[in-house]
C-alpha positions in Angstrom: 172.8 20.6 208.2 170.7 23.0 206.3 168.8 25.3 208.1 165.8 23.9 209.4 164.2 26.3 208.4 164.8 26.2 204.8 164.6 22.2 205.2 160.8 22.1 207.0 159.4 25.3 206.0 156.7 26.1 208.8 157.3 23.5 211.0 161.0 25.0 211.3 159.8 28.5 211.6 157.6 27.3 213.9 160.3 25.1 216.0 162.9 28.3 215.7 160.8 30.6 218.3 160.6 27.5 220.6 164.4 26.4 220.0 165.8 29.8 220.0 165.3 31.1 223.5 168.0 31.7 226.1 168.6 28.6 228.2 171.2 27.8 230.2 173.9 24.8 229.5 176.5 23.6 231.4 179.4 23.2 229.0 181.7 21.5 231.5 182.2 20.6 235.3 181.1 22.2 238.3 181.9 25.6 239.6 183.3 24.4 242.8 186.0 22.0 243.5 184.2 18.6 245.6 180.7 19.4 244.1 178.9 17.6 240.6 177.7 19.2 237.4 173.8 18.4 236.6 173.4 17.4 233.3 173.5 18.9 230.1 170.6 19.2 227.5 171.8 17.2 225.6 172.4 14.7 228.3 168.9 14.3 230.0 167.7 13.2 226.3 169.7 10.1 227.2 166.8 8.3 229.3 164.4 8.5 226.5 163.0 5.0 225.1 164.9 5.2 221.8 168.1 6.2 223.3 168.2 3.4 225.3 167.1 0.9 222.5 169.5 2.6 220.3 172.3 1.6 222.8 170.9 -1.8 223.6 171.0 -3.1 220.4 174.2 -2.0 219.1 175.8 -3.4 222.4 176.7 0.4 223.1 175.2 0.2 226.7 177.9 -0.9 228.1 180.0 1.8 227.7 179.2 4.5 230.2 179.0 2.0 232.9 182.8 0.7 232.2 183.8 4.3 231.9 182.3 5.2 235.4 183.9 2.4 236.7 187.7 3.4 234.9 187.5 6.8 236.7 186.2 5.4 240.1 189.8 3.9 239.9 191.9 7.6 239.5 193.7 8.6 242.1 194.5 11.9 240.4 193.9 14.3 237.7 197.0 12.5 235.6 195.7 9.4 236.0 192.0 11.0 235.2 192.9 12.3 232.3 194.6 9.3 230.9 191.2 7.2 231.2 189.7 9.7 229.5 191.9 9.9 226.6 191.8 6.0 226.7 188.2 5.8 226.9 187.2 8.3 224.2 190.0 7.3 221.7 188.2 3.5 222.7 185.1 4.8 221.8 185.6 6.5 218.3 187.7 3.1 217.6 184.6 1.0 218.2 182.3 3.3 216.8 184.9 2.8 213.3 185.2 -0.2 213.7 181.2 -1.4 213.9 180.4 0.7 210.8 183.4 -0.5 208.8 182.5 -4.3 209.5 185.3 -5.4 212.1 184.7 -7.1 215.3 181.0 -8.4 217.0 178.0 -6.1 216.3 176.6 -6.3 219.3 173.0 -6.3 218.4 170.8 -6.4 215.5 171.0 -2.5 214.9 172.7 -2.2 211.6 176.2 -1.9 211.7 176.0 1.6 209.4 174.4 3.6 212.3 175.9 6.7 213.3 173.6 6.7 216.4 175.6 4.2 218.9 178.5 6.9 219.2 176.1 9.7 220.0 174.3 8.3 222.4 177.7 6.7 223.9 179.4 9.9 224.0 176.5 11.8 226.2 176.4 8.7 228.8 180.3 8.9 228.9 180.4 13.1 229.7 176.9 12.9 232.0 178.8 10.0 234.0 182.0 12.6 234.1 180.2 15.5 235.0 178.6 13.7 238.2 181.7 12.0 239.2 182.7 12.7 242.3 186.8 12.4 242.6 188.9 11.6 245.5 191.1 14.7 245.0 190.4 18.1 244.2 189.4 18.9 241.1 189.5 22.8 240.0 186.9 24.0 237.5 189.7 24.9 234.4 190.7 20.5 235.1 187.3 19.9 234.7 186.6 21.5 231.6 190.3 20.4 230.3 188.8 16.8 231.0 185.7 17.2 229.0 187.1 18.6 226.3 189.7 16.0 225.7 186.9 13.5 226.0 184.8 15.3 223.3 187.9 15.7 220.8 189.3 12.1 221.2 185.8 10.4 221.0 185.0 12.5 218.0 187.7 11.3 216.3 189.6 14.8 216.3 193.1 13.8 217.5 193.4 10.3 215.6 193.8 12.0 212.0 196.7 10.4 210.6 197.9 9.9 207.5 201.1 7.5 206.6 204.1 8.9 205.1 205.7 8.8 201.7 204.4 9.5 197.9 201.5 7.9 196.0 199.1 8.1 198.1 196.9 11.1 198.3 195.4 12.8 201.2 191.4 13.7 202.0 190.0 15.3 205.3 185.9 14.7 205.8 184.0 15.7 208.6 180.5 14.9 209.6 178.2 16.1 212.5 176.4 14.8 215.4 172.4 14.1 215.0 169.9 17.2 215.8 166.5 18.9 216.3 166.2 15.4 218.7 162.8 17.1 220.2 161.4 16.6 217.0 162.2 13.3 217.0 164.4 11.8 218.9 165.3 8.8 216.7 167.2 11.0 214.2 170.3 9.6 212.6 172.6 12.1 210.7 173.9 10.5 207.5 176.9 12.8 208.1 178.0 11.3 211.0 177.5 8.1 209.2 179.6 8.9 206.6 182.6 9.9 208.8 182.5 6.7 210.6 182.5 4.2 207.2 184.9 6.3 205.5 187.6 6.8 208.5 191.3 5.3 207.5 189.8 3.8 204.4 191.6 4.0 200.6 189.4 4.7 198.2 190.0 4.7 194.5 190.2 7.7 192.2 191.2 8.6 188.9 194.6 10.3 190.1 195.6 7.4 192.4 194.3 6.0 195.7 193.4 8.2 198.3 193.3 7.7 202.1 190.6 9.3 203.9 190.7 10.6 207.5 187.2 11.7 209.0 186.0 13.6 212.5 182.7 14.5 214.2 181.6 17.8 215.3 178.5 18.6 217.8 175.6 20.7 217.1 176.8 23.0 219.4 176.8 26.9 219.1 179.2 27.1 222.1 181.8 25.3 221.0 182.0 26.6 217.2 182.4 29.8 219.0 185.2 28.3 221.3 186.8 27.7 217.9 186.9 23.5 218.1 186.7 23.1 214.3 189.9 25.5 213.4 191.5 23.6 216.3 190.9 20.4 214.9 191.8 21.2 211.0 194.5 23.5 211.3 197.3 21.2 211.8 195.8 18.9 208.6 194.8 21.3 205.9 198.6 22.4 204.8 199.2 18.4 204.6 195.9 17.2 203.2 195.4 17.0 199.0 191.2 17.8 199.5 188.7 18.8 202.5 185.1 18.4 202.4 182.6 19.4 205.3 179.8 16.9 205.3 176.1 17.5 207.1 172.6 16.9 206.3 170.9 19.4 204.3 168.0 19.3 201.8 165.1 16.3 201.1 165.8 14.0 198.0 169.0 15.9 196.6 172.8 16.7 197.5 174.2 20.1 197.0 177.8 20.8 196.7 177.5 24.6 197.8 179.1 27.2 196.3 179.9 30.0 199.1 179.3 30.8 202.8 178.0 33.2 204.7 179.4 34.7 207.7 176.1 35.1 209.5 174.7 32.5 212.0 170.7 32.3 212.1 170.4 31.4 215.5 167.6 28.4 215.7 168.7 26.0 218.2 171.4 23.8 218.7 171.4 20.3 220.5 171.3 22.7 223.5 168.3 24.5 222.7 170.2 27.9 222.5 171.1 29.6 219.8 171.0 33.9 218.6 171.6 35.9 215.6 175.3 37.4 215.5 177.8 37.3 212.9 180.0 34.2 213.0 182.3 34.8 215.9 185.9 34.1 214.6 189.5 35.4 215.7 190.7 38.2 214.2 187.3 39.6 213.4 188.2 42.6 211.4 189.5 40.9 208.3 186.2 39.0 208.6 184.8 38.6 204.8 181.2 38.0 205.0 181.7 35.2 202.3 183.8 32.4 201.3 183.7 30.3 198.5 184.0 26.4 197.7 187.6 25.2 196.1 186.0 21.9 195.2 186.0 21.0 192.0 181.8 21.4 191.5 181.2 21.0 187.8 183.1 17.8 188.1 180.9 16.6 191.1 177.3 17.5 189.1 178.2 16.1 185.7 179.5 12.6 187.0 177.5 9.9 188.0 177.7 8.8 191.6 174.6 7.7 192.6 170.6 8.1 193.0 170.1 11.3 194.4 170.6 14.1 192.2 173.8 16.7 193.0 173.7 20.1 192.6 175.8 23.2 192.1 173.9 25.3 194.7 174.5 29.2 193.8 171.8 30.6 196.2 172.7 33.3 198.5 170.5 35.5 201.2 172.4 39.0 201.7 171.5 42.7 202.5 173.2 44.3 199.3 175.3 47.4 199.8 173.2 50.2 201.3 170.4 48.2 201.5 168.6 47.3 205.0 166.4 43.9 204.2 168.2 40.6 203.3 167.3 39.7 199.6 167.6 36.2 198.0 170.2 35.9 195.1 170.4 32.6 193.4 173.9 33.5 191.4 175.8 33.9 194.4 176.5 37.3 196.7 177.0 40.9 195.2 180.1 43.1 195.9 180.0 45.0 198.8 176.9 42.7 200.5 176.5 41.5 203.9 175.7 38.1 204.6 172.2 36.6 205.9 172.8 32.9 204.6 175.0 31.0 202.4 173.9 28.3 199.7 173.9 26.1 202.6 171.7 28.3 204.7 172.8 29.8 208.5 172.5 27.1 210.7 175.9 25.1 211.7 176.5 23.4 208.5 176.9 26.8 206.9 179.1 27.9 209.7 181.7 24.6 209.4 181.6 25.4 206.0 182.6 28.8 206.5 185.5 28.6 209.4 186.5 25.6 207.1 187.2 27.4 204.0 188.3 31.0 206.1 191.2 28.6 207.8 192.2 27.1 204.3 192.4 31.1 203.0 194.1 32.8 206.0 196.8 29.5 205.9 197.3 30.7 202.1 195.6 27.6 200.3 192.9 28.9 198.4 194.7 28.6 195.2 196.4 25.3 195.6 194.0 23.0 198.2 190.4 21.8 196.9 187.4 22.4 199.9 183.9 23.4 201.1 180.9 21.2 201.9 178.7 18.6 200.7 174.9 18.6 201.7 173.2 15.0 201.9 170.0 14.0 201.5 167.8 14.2 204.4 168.0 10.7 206.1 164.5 9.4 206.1 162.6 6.7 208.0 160.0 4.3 205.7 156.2 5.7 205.2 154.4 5.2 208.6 157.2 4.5 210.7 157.1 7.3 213.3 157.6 5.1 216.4 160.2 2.1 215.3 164.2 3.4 215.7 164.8 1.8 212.4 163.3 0.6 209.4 164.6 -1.2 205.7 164.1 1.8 204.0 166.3 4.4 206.7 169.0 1.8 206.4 168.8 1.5 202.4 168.9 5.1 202.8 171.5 5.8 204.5 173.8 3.4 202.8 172.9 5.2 199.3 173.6 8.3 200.8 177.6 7.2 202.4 178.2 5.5 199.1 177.8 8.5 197.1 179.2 10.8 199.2 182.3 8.3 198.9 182.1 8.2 195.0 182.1 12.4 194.9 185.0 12.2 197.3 186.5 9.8 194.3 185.5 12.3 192.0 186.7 15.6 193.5 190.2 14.2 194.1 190.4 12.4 190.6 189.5 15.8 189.3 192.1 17.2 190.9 194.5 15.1 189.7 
């Protein structure tokens, strides 16, 4: 997830001043115990036509309404929260398990699509924000009960990996789609990528390698709660290679080489977003950059598919004692502050950076391989700007997962 701005020139600069401005979100349950939360954002998107084709034909409808009626059944918060946990673990599961080829399709949407489990998810937290329990429910329970529905049906607390030698050890993680009021029908190849690769064995030159993949939303608020160093942190000292996935520039993938500690600000999936500097704990041995681990001359010279890969050097900083942000394409000079990594300032830029900050303060940077991996943006066929899906969005997307799985094979093989 390049910026958008970088990625659609003036229509981005244009959407930033729209997108940008203050708005209010609810993040979790009501204030007061006995009353409902309105919906989020992100939630009243849900009712649009697409959304609900989107579900419809990947058999996906059905899963709000059975979750609603799962919680209609607590009789307290222990048994609340075990539905949830069961029904958002149920959901990433199916999601997997569509993409990777196992069990009924449920439609004629094509079994690659990332969409299904977005549009899932939001009917599964409106219905649990305007549930209406038959015990009290305080305001921290509430928010402990979305939260654990986010994590499990993002695939955040199923990252396993099996015991004993030979078998090495990769972390990917995708995002949800975004800039929806632009169009609405948006698929993030990202996301698709973490649901096909999930608990698969792929093939490299040092030895298999077992993958392990989560989701994050395009949300400002929760990079700022710190959800991705919760979710990493207990896999990075264990894994063999990380790579942050999202969306990024048109017709090319960039492996990018180091990230900035500055967030642009143009809107999230909430429609809010500001300029700060990445919020992150311990903010006074911030470094304004960090820098990829993965093994990028490797990635560039081999040949894993039809887009073209890059080794992006570009940086925006304000150099020392300088006041206006200057773009460098060799990288950052000493003593700058960061405006934008190689991978711009939106929230690809910032996963990239809490990534590769948690693999340095854990003391990894000399001995584990990470940072991110721009895609191609996923595009629908010429003239389709009404139709969910077209031959050409799924050949697509299914050129873009495969190669993103052949530089996984790569990076680790490299690694040897």
């Amino acid at each position: 997830m390049i910026s958008p701005r970088v990625r659609i020139g003036v229509l981005g600069l244009a959407l930033l001043t729209a997108l940008s401005s203050p708005a209010t979100a609810t993040a979790a349950g009501p204030a007061d115990p006995g009353s409902t939360a309105p919906p989020t954002v992100e939630e009243l998107r849900l009712d649009g036509a697409a959304p609900q084709e989107i579900l419809r034909r990947s058999g996906f409808d059905s899963v709000a309404p059975a979750f609603a009626r799962a919680l209609e059944r607590a009789r307290s918060y222990a048994e609340a929260r075990r539905v949830v946990q069961r029904e958002g673990s149920a959901l990433w599961r199916r999601a997997v398990d569509r993409v990777q080829g196992r069990g009924p399709a449920g439609g004629d949407l094509s079994r690659d699509d990332d969409r299904p489990l977005y549009w899932a998810r939001l009917g599964m937290t409106r219905e649990l924000r305007g549930w209406e329990p038959r015990f009290e429910l305080d305001a921290e329970r509430w928010a402990r009960l979305i939260d654990t529905l986010e994590q499990t049906s993002r695939g955040q607390t199923a990252i396993r990996y099996p015991r004993g030698k030979g078998l090495k050890r990769v972390l990917v993680t995708g995002f949800d789609p975004f800039t929806l009021d632009r169009d609405i029908r948006i698929s993030n190849p990202s996301g698709a990528v973490a649901l096909a690769l999930d608990g698969t064995v792929i093939e490299t030159a040092s030895g298999p390698a077992r993958v392990e993949t989560a989701v994050f939303p395009v949300r400002w608020r929760d990079f700022t709660d710190g959800t991705v160093e919760r979710a990493l942190r207990p896999h990075l000292p264990e894994v063999d290679l990380f790579t942050t996935v999202s969306q990024g520039r048109v017709g090319r993938i960039d492996v990018e080489r180091t990230n900035g500690a500055w967030r642009g600000g143009f809107g999230d999936n909430e429609n809010t977003g500001r300029p700060e500097t990445v919020p992150v704990s311990d903010p006074a041995s911030q470094p304004q950059w960090t820098s990829t681990t993965l093994p990028y001359a490797a990635i560039v010279a081999a040949e894993t598919g039809r887009f073209p890969v890059y080794d992006n050097t570009a940086v925006t900083e304000i150099p020392a004692g300088g006041t206006e942000p200057v773009q460098r394409p060799d990288g950052p000079t000493p003593g700058s502050t960061a405006r934008a990594g190689g991978g711009g300032d939106y929230l690809s830029n910032e996963i990239a950076y809490r990534a590769t900050l948690l693999r340095d303060r854990l003391g990894l940077h000399d001995t584990l391989p990470g940072g991110h991996v721009h895609t191609p943006v996923l595009e629908f066929g010429a003239g389709n700007t009404t139709e969910v899906t077209d031959p050409r969005f799924v050949r697509n997307r299914l050129d873009i997962v495969a190669q993103v799985r052949a530089i996984v094979s790569v990076a680790v093989g490299a690694k040897g």
